[in-house]
ZADO-1210 file (C-alpha; in nm, 4 decimals, padded with zeros to 6 digits):
<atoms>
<atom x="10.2532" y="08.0594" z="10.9588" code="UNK" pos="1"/>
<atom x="10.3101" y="08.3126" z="10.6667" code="UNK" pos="2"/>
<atom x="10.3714" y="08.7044" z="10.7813" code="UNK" pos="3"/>
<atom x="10.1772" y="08.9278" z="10.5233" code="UNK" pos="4"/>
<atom x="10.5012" y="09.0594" z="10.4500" code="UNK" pos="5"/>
<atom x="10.6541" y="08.8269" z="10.3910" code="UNK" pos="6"/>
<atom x="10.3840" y="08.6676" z="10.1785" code="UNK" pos="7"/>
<atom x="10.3694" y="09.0153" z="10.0038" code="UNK" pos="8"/>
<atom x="10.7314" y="09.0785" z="09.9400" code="UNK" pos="9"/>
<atom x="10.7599" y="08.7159" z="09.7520" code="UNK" pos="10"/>
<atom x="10.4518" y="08.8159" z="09.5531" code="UNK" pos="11"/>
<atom x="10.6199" y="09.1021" z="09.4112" code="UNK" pos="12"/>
<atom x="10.9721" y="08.9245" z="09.3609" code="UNK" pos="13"/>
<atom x="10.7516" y="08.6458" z="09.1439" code="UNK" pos="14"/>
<atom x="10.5379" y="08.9287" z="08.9359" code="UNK" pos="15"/>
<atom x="10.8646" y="09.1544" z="08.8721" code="UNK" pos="16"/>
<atom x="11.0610" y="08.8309" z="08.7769" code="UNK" pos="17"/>
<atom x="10.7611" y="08.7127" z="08.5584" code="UNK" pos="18"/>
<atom x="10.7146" y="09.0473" z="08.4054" code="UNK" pos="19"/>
<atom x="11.0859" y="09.0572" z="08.2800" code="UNK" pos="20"/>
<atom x="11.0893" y="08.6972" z="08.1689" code="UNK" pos="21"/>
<atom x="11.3199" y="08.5619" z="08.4250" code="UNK" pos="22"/>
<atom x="11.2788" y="08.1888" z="08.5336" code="UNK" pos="23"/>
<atom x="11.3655" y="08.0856" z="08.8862" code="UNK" pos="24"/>
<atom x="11.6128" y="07.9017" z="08.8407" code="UNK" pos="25"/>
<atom x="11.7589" y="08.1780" z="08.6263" code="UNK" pos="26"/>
<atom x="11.7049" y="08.4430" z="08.9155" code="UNK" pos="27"/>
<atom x="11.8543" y="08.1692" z="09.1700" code="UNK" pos="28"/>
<atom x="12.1653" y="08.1029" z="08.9387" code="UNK" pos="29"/>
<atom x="12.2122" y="08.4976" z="08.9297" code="UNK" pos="30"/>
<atom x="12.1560" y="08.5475" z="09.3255" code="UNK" pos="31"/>
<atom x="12.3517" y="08.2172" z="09.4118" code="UNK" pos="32"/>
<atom x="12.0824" y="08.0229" z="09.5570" code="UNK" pos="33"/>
<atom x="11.8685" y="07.7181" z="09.4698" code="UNK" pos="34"/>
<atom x="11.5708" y="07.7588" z="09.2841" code="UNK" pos="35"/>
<atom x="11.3655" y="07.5871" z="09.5740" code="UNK" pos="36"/>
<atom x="11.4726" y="07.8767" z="09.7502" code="UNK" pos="37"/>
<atom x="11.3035" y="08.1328" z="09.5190" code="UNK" pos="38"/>
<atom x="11.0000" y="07.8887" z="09.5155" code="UNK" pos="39"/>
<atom x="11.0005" y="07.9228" z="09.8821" code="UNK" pos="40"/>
<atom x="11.0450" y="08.3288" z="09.8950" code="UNK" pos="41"/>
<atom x="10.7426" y="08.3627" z="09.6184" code="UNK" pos="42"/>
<atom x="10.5372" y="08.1479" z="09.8359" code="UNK" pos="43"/>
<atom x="10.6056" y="08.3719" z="10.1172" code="UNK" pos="44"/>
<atom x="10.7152" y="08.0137" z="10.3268" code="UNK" pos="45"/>
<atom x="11.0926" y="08.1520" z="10.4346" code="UNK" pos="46"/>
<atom x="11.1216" y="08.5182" z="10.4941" code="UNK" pos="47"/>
<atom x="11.4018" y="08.7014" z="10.2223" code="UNK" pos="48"/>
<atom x="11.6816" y="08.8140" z="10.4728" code="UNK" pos="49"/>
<atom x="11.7851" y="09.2362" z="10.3689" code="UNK" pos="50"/>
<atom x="12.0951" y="09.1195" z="10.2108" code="UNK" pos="51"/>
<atom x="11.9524" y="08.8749" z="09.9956" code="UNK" pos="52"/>
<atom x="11.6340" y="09.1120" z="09.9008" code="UNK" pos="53"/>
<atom x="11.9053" y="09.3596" z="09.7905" code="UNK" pos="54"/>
<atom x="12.0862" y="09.0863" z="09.5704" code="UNK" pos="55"/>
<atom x="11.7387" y="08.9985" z="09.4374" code="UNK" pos="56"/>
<atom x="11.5699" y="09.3513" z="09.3481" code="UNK" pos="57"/>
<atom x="11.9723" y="09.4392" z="09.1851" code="UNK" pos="58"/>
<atom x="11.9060" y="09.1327" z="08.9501" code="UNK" pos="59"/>
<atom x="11.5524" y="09.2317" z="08.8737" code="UNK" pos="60"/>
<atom x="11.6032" y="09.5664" z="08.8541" code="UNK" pos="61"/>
<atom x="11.4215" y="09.7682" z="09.0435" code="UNK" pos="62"/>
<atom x="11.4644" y="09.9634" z="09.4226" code="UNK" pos="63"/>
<atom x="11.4479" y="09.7522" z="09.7147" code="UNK" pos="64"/>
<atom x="11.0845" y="09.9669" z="09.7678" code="UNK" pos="65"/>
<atom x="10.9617" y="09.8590" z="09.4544" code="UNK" pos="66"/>
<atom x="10.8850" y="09.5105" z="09.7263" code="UNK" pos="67"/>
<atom x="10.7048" y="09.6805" z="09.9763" code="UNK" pos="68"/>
<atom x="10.4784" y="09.8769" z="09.7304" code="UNK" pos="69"/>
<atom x="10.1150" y="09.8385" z="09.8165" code="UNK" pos="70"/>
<atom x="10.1727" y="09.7541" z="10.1941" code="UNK" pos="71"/>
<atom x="09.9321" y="09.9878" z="10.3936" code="UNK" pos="72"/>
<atom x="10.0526" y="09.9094" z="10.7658" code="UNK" pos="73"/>
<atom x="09.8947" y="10.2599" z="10.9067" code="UNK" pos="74"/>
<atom x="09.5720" y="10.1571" z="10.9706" code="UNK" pos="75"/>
<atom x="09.6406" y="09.8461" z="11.1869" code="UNK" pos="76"/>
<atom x="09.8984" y="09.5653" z="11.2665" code="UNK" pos="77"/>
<atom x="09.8618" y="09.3881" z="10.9747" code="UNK" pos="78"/>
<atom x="09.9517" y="09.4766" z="10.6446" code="UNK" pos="79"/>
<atom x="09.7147" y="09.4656" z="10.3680" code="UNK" pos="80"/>
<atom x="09.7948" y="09.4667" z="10.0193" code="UNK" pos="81"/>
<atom x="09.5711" y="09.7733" z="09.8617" code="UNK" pos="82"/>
<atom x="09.3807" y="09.6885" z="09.5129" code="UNK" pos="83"/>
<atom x="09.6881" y="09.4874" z="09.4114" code="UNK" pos="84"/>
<atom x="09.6370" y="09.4678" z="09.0300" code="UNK" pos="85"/>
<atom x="09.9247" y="09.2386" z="08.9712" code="UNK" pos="86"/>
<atom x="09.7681" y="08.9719" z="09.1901" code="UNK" pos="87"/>
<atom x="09.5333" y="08.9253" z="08.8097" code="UNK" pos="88"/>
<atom x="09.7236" y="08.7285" z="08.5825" code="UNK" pos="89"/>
<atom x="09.5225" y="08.8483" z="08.3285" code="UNK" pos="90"/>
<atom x="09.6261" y="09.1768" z="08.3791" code="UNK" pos="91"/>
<atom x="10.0626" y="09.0643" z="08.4160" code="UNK" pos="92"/>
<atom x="10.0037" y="08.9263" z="08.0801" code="UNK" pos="93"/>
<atom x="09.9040" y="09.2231" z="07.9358" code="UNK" pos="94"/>
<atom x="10.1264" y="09.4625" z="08.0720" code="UNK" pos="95"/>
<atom x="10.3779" y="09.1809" z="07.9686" code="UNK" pos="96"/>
<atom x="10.2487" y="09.2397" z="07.5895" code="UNK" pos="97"/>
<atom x="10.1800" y="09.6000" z="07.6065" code="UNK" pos="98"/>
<atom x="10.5666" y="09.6327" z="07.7297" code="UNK" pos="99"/>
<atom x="10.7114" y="09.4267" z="07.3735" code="UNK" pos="100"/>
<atom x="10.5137" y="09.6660" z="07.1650" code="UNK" pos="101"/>
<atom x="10.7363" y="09.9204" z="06.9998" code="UNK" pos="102"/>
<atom x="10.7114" y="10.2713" z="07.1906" code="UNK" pos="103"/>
<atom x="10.5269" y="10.4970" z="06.9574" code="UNK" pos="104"/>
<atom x="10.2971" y="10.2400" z="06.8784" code="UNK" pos="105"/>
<atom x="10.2422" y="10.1826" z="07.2546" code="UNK" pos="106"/>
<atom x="10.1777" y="10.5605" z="07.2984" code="UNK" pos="107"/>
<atom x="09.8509" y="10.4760" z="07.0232" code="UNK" pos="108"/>
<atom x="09.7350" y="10.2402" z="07.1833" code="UNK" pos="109"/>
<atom x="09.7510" y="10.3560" z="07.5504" code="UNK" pos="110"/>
<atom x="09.5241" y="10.6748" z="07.4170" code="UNK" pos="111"/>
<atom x="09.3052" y="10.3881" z="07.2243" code="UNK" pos="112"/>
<atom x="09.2486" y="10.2874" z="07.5813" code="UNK" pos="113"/>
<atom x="09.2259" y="10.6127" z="07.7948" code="UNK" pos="114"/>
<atom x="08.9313" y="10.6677" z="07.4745" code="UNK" pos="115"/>
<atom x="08.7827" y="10.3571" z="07.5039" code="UNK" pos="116"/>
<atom x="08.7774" y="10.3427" z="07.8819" code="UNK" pos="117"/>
<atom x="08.5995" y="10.6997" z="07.9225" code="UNK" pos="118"/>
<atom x="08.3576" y="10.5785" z="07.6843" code="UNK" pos="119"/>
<atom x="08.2591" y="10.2999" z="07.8920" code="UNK" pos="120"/>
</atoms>
């Protein structure tokens, strides 16, 4: 049985490697590992041991926290995963686009949105 963590932790390793345009077998081939292996840690099937999730979040670039962002275990044993946007792949995809757009045309269109979305 998958641990919410566990489950959780993969999620983020698959959106963060998605969002950068990483394959798995390219993230595997950079960590050392199969790519079955990645499938499995996405899935949240095996459990990402600490040195591996620091070999992982140094390819992808980002903290080792960036993984555990969105975990609310305060309230009760199990983790929950609070309003976790990136679970929309809707919403990946844009962020995706919005990120390949040159800066200060980004910066227009991000108040094109902040306008649009107070007028709605």
């Amino acid at each position: 049985m998958k641990h919410p963590v566990d489950a959780h932790v993969g999620k983020r390793i698959r959106h963060r490697r998605w969002m950068i345009g990483m394959t798995q077998q390219q993230l595997a081939d950079k960590v050392g590992i199969k790519f079955q292996q990645i499938q499995k840690y996405e899935t949240g099937m095996n459990r990402v041991s600490a040195s591996r999730l620091w070999d992982v979040a140094d390819t992808l670039g980002v903290p080792i926290s960036f993984f555990f962002e969105g975990i609310d275990a305060a309230r009760d044993s199990q983790p929950r995963v609070e309003g976790d946007i990136l679970a929309d792949k809707e919403a990946l995809e844009l962020v995706r686009s919005y990120y390949a757009i040159p800066e200060h045309q980004r910066r227009r269109l991000f108040d094109l949105a902040r306008v649009l979305s107070e007028a709605a």
